[in-house]
C-alpha positions in Angstrom: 151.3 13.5 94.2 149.7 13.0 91.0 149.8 15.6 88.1 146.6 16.7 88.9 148.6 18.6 91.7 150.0 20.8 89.3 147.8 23.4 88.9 147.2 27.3 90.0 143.6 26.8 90.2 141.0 24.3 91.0 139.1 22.6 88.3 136.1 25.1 87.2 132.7 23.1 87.1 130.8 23.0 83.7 127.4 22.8 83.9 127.5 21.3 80.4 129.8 18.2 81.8 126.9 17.8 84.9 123.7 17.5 82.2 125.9 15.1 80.3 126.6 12.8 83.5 130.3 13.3 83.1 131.4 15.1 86.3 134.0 12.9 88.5 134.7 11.2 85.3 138.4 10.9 83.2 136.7 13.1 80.0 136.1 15.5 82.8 139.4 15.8 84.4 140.7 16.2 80.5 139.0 18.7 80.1 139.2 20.5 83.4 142.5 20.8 82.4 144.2 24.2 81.0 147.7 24.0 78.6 149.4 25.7 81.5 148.8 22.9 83.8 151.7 20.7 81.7 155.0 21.4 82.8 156.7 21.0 79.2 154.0 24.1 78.0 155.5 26.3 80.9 158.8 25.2 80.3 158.7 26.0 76.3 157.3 29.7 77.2 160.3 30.1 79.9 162.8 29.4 77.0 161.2 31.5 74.8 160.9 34.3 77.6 164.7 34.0 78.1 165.6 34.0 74.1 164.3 37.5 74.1 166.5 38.8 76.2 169.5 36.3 74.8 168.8 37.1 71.8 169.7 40.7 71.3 172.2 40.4 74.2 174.4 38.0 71.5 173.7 40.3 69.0 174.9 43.4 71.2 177.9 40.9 72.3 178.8 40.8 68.6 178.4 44.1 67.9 181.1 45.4 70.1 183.7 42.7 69.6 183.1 43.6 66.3 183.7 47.5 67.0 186.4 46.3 69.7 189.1 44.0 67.1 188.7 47.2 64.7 189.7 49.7 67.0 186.8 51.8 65.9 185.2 52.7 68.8 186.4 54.4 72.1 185.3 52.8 75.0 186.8 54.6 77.8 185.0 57.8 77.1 182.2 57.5 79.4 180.7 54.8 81.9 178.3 53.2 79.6 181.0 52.4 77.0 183.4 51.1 79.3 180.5 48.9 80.9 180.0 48.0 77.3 183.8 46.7 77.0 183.5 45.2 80.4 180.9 43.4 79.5 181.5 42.0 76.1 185.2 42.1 76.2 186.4 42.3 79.7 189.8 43.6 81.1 192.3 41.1 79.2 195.2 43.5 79.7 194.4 43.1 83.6 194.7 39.3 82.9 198.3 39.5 80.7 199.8 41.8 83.8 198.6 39.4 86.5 200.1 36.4 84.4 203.1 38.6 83.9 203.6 39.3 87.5 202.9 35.7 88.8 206.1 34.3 86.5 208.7 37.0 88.1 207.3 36.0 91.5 207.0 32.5 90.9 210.9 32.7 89.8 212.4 35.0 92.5 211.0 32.5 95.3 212.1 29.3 93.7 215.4 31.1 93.7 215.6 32.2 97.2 214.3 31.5 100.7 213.4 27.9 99.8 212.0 26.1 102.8 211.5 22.6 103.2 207.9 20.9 103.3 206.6 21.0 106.9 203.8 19.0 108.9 201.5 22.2 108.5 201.3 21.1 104.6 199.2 18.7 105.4 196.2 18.8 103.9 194.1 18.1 107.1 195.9 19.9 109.2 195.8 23.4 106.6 192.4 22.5 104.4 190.7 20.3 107.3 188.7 23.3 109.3 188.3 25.3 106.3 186.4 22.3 105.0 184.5 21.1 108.5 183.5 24.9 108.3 181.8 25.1 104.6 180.3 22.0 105.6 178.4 23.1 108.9 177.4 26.4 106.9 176.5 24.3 104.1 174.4 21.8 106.3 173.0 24.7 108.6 171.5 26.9 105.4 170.6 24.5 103.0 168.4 21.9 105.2 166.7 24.7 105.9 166.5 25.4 102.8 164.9 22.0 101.7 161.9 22.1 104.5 160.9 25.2 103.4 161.3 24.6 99.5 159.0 21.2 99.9 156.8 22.9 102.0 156.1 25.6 99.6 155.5 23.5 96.7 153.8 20.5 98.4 151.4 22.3 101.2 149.0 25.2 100.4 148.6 28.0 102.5 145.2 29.7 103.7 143.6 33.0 102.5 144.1 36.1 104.6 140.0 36.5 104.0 139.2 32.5 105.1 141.8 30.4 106.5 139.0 27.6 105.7 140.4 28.2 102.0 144.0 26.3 101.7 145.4 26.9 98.0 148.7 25.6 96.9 151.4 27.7 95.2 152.6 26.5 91.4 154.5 29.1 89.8 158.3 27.6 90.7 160.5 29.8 88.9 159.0 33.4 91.2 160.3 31.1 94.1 163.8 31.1 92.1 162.8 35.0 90.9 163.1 35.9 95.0 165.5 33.9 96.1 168.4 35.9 93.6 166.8 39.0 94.8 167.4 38.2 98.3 171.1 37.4 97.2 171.9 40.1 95.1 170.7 42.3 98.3 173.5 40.4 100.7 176.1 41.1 97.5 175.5 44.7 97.4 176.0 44.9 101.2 179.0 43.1 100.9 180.4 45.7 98.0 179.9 48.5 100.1 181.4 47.4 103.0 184.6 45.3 101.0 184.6 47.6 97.6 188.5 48.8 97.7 189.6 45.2 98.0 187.8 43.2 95.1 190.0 42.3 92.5 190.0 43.4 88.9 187.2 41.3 86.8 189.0 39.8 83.7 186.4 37.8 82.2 183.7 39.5 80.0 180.7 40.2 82.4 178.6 38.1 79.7 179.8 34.6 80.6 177.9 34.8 84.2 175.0 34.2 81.9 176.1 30.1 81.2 175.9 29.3 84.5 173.6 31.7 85.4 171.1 30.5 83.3 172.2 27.0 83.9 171.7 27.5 87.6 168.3 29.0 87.2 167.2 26.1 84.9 168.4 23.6 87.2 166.4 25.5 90.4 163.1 25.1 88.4 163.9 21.5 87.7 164.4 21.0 91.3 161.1 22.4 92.3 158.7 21.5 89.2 160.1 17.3 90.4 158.9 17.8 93.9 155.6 17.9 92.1 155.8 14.6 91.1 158.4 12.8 93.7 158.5 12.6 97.1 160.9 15.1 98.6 163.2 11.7 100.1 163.5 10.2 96.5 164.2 13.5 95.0 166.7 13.7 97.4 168.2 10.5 96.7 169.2 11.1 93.4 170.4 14.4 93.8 172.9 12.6 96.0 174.5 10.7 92.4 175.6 14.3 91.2 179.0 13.4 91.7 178.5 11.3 88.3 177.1 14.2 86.1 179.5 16.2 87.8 182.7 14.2 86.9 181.3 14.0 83.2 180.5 17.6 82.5 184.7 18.6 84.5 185.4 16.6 81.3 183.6 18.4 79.0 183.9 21.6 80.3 187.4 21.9 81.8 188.8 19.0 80.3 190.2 17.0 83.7 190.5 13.8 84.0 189.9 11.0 86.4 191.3 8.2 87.8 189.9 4.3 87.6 189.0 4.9 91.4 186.6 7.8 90.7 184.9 5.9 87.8 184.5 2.8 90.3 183.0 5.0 92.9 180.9 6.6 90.8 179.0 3.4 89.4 178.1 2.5 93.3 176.8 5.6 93.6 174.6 5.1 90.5 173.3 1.7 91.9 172.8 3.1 95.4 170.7 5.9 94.3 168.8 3.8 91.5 168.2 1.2 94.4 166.9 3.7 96.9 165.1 5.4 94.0 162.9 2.4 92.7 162.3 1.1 96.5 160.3 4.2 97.1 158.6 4.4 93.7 157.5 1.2 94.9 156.6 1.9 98.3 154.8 5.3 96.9 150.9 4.9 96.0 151.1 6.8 92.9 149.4 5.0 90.0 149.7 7.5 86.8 153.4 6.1 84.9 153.2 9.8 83.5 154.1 11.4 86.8 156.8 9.1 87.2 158.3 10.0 83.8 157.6 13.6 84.3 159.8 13.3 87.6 163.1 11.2 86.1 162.7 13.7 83.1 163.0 17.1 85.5 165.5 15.6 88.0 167.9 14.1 84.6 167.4 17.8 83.6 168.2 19.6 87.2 171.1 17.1 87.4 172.7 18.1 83.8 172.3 21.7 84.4 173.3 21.7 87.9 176.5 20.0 87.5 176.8 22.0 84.5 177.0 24.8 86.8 180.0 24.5 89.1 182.1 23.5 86.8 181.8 26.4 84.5 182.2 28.8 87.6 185.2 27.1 88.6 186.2 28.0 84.9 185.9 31.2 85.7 187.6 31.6 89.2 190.7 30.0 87.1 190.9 33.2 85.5 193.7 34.9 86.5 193.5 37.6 89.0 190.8 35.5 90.5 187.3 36.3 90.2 186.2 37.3 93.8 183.6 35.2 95.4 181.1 38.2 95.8 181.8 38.8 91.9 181.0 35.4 90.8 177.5 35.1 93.6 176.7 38.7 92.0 176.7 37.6 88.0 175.4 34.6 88.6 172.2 36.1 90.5 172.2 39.6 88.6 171.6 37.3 85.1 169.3 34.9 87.0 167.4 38.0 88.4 166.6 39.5 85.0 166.1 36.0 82.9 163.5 34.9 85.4 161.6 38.9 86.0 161.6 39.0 81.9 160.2 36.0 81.3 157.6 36.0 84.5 156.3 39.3 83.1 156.3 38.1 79.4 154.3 35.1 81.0 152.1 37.5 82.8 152.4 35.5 86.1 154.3 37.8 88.0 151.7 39.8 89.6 149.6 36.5 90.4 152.6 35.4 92.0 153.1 39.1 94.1 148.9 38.6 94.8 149.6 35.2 96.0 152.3 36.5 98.4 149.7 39.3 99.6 146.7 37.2 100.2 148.2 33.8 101.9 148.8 33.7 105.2 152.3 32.5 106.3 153.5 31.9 102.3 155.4 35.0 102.4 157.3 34.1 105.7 158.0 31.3 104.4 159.7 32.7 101.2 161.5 34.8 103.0 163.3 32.4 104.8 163.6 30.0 101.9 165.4 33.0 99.9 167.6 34.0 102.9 169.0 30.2 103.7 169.2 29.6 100.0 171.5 33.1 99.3 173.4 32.3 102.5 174.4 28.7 100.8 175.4 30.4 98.2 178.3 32.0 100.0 179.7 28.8 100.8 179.3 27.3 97.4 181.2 29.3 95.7 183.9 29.3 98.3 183.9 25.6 98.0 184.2 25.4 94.4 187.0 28.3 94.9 189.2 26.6 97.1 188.5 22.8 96.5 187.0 22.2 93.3 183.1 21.2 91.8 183.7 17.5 92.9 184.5 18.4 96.7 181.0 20.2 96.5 179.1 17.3 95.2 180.3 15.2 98.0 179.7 18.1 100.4 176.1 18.3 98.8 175.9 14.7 98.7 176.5 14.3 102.7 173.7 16.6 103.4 171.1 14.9 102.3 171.1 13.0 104.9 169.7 15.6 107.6 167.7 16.7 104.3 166.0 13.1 104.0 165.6 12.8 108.2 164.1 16.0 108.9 161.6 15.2 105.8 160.7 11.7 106.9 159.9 12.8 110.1 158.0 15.7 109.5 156.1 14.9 105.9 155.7 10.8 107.0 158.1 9.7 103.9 158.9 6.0 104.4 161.9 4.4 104.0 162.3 1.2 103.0 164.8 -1.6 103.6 165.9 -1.8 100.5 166.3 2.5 100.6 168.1 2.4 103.1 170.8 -0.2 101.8 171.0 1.8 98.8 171.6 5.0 100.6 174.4 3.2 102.7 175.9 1.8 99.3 175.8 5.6 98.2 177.4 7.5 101.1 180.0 4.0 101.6 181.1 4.6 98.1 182.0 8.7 98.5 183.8 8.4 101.9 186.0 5.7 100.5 186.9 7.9 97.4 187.6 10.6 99.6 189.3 8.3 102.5 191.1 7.2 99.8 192.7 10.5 97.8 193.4 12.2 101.8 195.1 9.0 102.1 197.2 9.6 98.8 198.2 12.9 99.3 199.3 12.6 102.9 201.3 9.7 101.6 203.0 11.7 98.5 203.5 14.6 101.2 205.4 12.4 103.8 207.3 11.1 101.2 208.7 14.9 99.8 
């Protein structure tokens, strides 16, 4: 798919370009062109959509801190100012009590009734299921997922008033608008039905907004790239996001990692760069913009997405732990309001809502896209909970697989030799690194 592809509407013909003798030509094509065709124009206006609501959000942010360190302001006198402390501040006396409590308890029971390591400490035998079961939730929602993403931004859908008319759908971030709708819906279900048992939230309600906004950034990445790759190479090079992922768990929660993960992770880079460049070759595209355009969007869904997880596993370290309805509620309620703000800023919201209304089949389609994609969601965060960011890159990593299959076979993606070395190099290198640490733990159990 060419740039060209890019577009809400169909070139509008200029009788001025026929009496000149330029139509089907290159000056006509530049010209047919509008500013919002580029996706660095839409882009810049997203930012600037989202720094009006940052904006005064810091500022507000400040404001009570400010009031908060000088004691100068009551904030348990009504709702709105204890949502105000909540949300700037947090509950940090709810963290000091829970830290508090977790020492005398930690203490009493290395005192008494201590029981020697048995076989159901292994980590297959107690983490094993839990894992097998995230996975098949993860595989069952989010292939899904994929064939309905590609086939929203790659085939057009007909009128209601002539199915002879097939128009394709280009505003990517009301896809990403919906889908934290949908999710905020299956949280707020949740919250009735489970409200007496979520824990208190310690962190200030404000830091959803990192990875919120990170998560919405790297969604609109994601779907802008399928514009100019093919859904298989896309797919590819999400699979390397073990590699971002390692280096932003540096930056952001300061682990560390062994020789081993280093090694695997530079097989993974020449496994996906191999299965990258084999179809780049294989593909008939012949603009080198499109191609730069792609590896720009995918470097920038991969640095925000890993991004992401590790900043929310940040978060659930917080002690009492941040529920896993909590965390999927901030992260969508932020990514709900960035993306409505600057849609209606933009003024593309209601073309998008007409869109929905006057397409056959687009808003099916949506629907399900939402509902797989807020379903996933679930089992991301309880992934990231219990095992960590780099457990869900590989988890991520393995679907692709089914993700790359069920597009081959439906959208006619060829896969080259050389592809398919490279992807065997990639998934070789992640199931040694993980035969490898299973391996090492069982080992240091046995021995205790």
């Amino acid at each position: 798919m060419g740039e060209h592809q890019d577009r809400f509407q169909n070139p509008h013909d200029d009788k001025s370009i026929d009496k000149l003798g330029l139509q089907d030509s290159p000056i006509q094509e530049v010209l047919s062109l509008k500013l919002y065709d580029y996706w660095p124009f839409r882009l810049t206006l997203i930012l600037f959509g989202y720094a009006t609501i940052v904006v005064p959000t810091y500022l507000l942010i400040k404001w009570v801190k400010k009031r908060y360190s000088e004691n100068s302001f009551d904030f348990s006198r009504n709702f709105f100012r204890r949502f105000l402390k909540l949300f700037a501040i947090g509950t940090p006396e709810a963290s000091l009590s829970a830290i508090l409590s977790e020492g005398k308890h930690d203490e009493s029971k290395s005192l008494v009734n201590i029981r020697p390591i048995s076989k159901d400490r292994n980590w297959l035998t107690r983490d094993g299921p839990i894992l097998a079961f995230y996975f098949a939730g993860i595989q069952l929602n989010f292939v899904s997922m994929g064939f309905f993403q590609e086939r929203i931004v790659t085939v057009g859908y007909p009128r209601v008033d002539n199915e002879f008319v097939i128009e394709p759908f280009g505003d990517a971030q009301f896809l990403v608008l919906v889908n934290r709708i949908v999710a905020l819906v299956l949280c707020c279900l949740y919250f009735i039905h489970d409200y007496k048992n979520q824990p208190v939230h310690v962190p200030p309600l404000f830091k959803h907004s990192f990875c919120s906004l990170s998560n919405t950034l790297s969604s609109w990445c994601q779907y802008e790239a399928l514009k100019f790759v093919s859904f298989p190479v896309m797919t590819v090079c999400k699979a390397s996001k073990l590699i971002p992922t390692m280096f932003m768990g540096r930056i952001v929660r300061g682990k560390s990692y062994s020789t081993r993960d280093y090694l695997t992770a530079v097989m993974l880079v020449i496994g996906a760069c191999s299965f990258f460049l084999s179809n780049q070759a294989d593909s008939k595209k012949g603009s080198s913009v499109t191609t730069v355009s792609g590896i720009i969007l995918m470097a920038g869904y991969l640095a925000f997405d890993s991004f992401t997880p590790n900043w929310q596993r940040k978060l659930f370290d917080c002690k009492p732990q941040v529920s896993k309805t909590q965390m999927m509620f901030g992260v969508n309620a932020f990514s709900a309001v960035l993306c409505f703000g600057s849609l209606l800023e933009q003024g593309t919201l209601f073309s998008s809502i007409e869109y929905a209304l006057s397409h056959d089949g687009f808003s099916r389609d949506l629907f399900l896209l939402s509902l797989s994609g807020a379903c996933g969601q679930v089992f991301i965060y309880a992934i990231i909970k219990r095992f960590g960011p780099e457990v869900l890159a590989v988890i991520m990593t393995l679907r692709q697989i089914f993700s790359i299959v069920l597009s081959s076979l439906y959208f006619s993606h060829p896969l080259s030799i050389t592809g398919i070395m490279g992807l065997l190099l990639v998934f070789g290198a992640i199931f040694y690194s993980k035969y490898s640490e299973l391996k090492e733990k069982n080992n240091r159990v046995t021995a205790r």
